[in-house]
N, CA, C and O of each residue as an XYZ file, in Angstrom:
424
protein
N       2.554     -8.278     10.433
C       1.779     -7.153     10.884
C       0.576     -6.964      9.958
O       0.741     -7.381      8.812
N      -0.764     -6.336     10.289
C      -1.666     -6.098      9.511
C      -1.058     -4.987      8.839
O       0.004     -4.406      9.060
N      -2.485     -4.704      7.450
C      -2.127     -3.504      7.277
C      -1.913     -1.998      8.055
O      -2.524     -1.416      8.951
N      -0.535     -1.638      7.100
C      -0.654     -0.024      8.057
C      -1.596      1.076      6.740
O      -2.096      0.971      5.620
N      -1.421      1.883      7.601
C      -1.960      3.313      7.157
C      -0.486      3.890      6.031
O       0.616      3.371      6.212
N      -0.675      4.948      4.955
C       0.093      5.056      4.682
C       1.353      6.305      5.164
O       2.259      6.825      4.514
N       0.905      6.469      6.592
C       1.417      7.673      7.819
C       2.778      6.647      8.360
O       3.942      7.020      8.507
N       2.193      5.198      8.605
C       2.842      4.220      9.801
C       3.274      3.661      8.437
O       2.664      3.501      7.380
N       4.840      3.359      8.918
C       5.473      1.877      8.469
C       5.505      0.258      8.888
O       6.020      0.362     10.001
N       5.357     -0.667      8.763
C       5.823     -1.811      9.041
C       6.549     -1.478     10.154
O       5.857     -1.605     11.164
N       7.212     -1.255     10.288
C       8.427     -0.512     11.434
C       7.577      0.014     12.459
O       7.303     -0.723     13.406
N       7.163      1.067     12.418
C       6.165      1.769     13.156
C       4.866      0.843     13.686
O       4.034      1.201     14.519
N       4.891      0.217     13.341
C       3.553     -0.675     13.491
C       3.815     -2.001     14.665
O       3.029     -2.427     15.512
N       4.945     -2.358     14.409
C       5.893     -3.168     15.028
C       6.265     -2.648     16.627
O       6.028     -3.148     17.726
N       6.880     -1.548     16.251
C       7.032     -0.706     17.508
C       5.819     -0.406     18.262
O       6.082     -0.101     19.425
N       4.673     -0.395     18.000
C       3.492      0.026     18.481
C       2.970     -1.193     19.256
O       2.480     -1.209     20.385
N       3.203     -2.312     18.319
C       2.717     -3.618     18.919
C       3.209     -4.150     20.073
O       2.660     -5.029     20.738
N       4.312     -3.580     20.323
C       5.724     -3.863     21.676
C       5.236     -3.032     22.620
O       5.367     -3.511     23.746
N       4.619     -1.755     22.588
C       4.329     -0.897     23.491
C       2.880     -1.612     23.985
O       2.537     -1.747     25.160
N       2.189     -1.996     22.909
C       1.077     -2.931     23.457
C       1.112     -3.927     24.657
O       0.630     -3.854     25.787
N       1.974     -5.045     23.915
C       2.157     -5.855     24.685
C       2.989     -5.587     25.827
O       2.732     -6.264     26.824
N       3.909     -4.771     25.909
C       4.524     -3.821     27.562
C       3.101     -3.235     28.619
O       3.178     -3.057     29.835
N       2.215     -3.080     28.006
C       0.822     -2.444     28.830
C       0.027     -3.081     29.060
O      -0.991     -2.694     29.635
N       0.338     -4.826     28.507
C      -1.026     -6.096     28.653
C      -2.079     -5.035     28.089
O      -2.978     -4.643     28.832
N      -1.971     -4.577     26.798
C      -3.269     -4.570     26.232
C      -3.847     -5.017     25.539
O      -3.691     -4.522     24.423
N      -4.693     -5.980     25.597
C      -5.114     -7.374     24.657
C      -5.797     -6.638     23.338
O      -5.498     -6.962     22.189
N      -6.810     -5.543     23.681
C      -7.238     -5.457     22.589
C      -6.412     -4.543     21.507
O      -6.748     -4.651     20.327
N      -5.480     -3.757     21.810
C      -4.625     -2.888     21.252
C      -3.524     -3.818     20.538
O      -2.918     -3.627     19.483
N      -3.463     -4.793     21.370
C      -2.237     -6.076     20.618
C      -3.114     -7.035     19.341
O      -2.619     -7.394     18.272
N      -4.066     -7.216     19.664
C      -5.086     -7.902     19.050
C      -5.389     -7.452     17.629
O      -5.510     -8.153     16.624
N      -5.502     -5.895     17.787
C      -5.910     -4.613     16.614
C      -4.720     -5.171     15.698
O      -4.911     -5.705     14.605
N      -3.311     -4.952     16.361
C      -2.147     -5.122     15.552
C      -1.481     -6.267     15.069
O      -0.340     -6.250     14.605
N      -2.027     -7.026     15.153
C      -1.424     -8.279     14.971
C      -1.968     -9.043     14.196
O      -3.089     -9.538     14.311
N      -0.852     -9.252     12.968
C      -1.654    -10.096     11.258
C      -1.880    -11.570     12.239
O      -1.151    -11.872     13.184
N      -3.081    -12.382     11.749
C      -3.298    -13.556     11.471
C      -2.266    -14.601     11.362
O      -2.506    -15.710     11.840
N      -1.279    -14.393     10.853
C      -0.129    -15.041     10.836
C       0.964    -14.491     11.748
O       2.138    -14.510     11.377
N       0.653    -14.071     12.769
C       1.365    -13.927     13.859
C       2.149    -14.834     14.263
O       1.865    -16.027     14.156
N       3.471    -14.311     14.890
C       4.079    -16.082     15.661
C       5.131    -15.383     16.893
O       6.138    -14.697     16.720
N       4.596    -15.759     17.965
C       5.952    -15.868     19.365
C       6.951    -16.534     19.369
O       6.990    -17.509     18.617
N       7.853    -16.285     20.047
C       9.070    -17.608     19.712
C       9.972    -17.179     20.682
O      10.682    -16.204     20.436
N      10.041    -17.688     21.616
C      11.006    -18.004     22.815
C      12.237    -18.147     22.755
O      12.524    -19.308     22.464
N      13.236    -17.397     22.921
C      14.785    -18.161     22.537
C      15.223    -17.677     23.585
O      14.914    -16.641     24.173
N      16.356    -18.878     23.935
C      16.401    -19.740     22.822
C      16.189    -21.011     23.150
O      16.232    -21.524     24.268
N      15.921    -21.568     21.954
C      15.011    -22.454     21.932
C      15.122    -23.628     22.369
O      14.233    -24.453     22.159
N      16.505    -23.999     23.228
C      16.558    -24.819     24.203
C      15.832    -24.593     25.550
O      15.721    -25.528     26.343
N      15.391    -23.499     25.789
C      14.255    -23.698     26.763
C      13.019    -24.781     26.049
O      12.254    -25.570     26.603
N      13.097    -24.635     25.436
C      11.851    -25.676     24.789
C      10.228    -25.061     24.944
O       9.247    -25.784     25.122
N      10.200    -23.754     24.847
C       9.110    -23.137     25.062
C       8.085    -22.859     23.352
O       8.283    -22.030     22.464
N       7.106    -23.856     23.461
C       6.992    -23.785     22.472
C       6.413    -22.176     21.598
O       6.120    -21.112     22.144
N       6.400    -22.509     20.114
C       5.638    -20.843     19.366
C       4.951    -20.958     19.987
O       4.812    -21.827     20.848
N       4.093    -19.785     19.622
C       2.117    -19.669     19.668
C       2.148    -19.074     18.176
O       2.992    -18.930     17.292
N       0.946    -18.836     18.339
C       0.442    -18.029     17.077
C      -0.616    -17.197     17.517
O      -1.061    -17.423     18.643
N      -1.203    -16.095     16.714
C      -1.324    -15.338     16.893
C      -3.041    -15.213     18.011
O      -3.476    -14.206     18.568
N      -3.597    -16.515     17.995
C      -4.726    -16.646     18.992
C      -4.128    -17.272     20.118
O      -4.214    -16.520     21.089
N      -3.517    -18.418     20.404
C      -2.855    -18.883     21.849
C      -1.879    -17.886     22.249
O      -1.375    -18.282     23.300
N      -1.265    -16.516     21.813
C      -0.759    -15.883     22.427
C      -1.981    -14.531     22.920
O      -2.151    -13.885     23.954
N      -2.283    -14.546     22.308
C      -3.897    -13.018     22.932
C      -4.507    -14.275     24.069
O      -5.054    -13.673     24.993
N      -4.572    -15.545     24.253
C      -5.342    -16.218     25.367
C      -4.292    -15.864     26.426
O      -4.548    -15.116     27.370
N      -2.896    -16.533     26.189
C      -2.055    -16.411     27.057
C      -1.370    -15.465     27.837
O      -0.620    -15.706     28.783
N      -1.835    -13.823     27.143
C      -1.684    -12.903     27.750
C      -2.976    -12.169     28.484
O      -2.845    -11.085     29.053
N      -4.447    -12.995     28.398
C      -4.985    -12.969     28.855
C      -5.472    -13.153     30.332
O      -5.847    -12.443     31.266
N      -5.200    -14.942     29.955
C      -4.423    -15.144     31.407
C      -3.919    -14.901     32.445
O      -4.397    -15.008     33.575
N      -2.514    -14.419     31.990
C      -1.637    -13.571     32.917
C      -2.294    -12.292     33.026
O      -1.558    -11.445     33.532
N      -3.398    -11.895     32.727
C      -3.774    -10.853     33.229
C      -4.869    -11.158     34.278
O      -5.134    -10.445     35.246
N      -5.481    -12.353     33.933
C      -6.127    -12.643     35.181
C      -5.376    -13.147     36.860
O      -5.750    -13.189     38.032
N      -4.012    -13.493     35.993
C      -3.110    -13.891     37.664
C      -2.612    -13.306     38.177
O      -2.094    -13.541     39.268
N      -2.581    -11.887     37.292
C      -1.360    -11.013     37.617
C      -2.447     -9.949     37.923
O      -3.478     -9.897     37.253
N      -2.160     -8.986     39.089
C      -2.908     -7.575     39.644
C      -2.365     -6.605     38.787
O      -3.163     -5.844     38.239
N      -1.059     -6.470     38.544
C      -0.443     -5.551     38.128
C       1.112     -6.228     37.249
O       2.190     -6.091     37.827
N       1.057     -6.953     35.816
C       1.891     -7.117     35.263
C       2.271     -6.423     34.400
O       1.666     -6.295     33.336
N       3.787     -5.601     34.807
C       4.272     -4.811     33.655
C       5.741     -5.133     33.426
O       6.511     -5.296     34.373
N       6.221     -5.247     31.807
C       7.016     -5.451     31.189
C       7.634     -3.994     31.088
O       7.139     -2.870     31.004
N       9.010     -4.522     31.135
C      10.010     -3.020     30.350
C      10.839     -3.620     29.518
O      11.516     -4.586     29.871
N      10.878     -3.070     28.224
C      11.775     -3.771     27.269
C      12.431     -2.549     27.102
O      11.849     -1.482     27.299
N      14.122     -2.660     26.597
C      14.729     -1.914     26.147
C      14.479     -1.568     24.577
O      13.617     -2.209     23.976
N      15.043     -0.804     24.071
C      14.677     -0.637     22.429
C      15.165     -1.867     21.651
O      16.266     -2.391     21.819
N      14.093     -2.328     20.656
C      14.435     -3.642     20.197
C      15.728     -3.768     19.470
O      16.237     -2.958     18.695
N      16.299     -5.280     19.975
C      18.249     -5.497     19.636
C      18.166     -5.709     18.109
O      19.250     -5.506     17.562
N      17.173     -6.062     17.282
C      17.146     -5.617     15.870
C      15.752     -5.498     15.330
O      14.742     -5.593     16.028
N      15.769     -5.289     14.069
C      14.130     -5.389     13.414
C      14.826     -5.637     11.991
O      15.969     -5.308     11.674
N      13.795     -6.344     11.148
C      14.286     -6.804     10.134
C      12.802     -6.783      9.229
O      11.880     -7.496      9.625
N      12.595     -5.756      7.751
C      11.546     -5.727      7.605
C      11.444     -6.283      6.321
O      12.462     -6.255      5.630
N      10.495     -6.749      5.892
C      10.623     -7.506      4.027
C       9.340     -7.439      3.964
O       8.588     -7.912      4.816
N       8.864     -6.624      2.574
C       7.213     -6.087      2.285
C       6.818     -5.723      3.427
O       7.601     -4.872      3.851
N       5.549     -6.049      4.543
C       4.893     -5.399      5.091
C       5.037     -6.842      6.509
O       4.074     -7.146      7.212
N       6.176     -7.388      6.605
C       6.466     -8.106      7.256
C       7.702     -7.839      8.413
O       8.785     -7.760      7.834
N       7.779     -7.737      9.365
C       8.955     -7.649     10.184
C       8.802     -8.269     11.553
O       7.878     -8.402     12.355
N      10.588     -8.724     11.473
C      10.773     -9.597     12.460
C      11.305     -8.766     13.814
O      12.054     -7.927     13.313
N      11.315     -8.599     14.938
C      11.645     -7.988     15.757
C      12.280     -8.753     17.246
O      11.562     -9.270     18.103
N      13.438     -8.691     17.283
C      14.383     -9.026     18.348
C      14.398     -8.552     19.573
O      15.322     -7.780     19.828
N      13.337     -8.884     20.742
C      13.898     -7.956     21.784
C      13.835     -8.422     23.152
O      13.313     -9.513     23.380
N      14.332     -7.683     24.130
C      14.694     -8.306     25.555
C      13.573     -7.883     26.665
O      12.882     -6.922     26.328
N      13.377     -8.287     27.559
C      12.594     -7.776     28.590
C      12.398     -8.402     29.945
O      13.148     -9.355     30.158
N      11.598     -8.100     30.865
C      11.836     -8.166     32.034
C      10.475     -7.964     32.251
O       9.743     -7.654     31.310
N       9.912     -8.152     33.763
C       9.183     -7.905     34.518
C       9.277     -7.095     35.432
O       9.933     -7.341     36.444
N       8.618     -5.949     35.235
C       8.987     -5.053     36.812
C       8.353     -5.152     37.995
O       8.973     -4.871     39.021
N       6.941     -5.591     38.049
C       6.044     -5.301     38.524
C       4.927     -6.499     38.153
O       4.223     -6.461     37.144
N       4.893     -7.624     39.208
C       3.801     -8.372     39.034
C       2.867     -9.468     40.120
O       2.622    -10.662     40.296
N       2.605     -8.265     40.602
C       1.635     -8.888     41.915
C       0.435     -9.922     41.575
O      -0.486    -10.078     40.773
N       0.956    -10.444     42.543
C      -0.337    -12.041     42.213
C      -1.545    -11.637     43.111
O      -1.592    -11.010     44.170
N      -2.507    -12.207     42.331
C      -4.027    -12.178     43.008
C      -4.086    -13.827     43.294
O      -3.592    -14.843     42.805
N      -4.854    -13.525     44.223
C      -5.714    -15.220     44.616
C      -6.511    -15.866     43.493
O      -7.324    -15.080     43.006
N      -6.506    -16.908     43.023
C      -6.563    -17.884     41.751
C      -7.638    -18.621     42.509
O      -7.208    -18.957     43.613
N      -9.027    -19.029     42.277
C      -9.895    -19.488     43.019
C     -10.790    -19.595     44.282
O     -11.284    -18.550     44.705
N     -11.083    -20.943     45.020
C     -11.781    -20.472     45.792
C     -11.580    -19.916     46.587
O     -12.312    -19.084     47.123
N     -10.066    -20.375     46.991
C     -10.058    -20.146     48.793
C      -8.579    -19.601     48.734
O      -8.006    -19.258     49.768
């Protein structure tokens, strides 16, 4: 996580970044998210590879161009795990809502 304020925790910051990415908001996810960012798919026998913290702001970009209306609901995250100003966050989700637009010409 970037730096927080000294109001927000690591924790708090984390949580904020989840509500981001539940709203496809690129630039609000973008704000929050250290440089050393990393996605990670599990498990990892899907074979879906990381990203990091720029191929995932493209890739939710994307899906915002395919998607009319993509929204995520995650339940409250299944853990968080914080060390210095670093935390890892565990969580589940779904798609509720994701109408496709037409992708080109025709």
């Amino acid at each position: 996580m970037t730096d927080t304020t000294p109001s927000h925790t690591p924790m708090d910051t984390a949580c904020t970044l989840l509500t981001a990415i539940c709203s496809s908001d690129g630039p609000a996810m973008a704000a929050l998210m250290a440089d050393n960012f990393t996605w990670c798919m599990f498990p990892v026998s899907l074979g879906v590879p990381s990203k990091n913290r720029h191929e995932y702001l493209l890739q939710t970009a994307e899906l915002g161009r395919i998607y009319t209306s993509l929204k995520l609901k995650t339940s409250p995250p299944l853990d968080m795990v914080q060390s210095g100003n670093t935390v890892v966050m565990h969580a589940a989700g779904c798609s509720i809502d994701a109408g496709r637009q037409q992708v080109g010409d025709g």
